[in-house]
C-alpha positions, 0 to 999 in steps of 0.5 A, a space after each residue: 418578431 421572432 418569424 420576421 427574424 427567420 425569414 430574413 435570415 432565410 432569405 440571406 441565406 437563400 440569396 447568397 446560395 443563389 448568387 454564388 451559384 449563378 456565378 460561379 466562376 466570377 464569385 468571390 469573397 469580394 463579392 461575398 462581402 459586398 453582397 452581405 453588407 448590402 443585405 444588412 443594410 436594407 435588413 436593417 432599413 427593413 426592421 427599422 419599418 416593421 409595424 409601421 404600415 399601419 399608421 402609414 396606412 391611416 395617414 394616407 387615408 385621412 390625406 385622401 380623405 380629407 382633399 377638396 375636390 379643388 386640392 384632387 384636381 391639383 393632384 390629378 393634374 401633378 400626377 400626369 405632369 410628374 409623370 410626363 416629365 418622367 417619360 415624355 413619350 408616355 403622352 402618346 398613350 394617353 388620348 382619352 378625355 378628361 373624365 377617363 384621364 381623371 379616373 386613372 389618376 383616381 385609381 392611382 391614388 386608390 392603388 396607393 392606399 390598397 397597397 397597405 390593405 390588400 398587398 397580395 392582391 394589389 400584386 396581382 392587380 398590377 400584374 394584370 394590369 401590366 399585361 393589359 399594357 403589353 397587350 395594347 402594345 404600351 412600351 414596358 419602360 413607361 
């Protein structure tokens, strides 16, 4: 759209000022042409996604949707052990029982569909609950 249009360009325009204020004394047409070829990548990988989320967001909901409670629990249980693979020090935090363990991956899945119907608000979801984590004393790397 035309608006999508000028908010990518306002953004370039915006990130590069930012750039080459925050270095400048390192700042040159090297990096000026680097940093520009980077954003017309992503603006491209961006534009090349614009209407899309719907019909991810219905793809999505007819996958959730349409798990047996067999194929949740295999889902649940690859969640935690991607997860674990990840971040191996993140079973030290995870000591609930297996109906809490359950709701969590749950939510993680919830989360993901919510995603696409309320992004503002996931954002602000996520912000919170990531300062729950610090508040429990959760490393922020996890």
């Amino acid at each position: 759209s035309q608006q999508g249009d000028m908010e990518l360009q306002r953004f370039r325009a915006v990130m590069l000022a930012s750039l080459r204020s925050l270095l400048p004394q390192d700042w040159s047409s090297t990096h000026e042409t680097a940093w520009v070829w980077l954003w017309e990548s992503i603006e491209q990988r961006l534009r090349a996604e614009v209407g899309k989320p719907a019909s991810h967001e219905r793809a999505l909901e007819g996958f959730i949707v349409g798990l047996t409670e067999g194929e949740k629990g295999q889902l649940r249980q690859g969640l935690f052990q991607r997860f674990l693979a990840v971040a191996p020090q993140g079973q030290n935090f995870f000591k609930q029982s297996t109906t809490r363990l359950h709701f969590i991956a749950d939510r993680v899945v919830e989360m993901t569909l919510e995603m696409y119907r309320q992004p503002q608000k996931m954002v602000e979801d996520m912000s919170a609950l990531g300062l729950r984590h610090v508040a429990y004393g959760i490393p922020t790397d996890l």
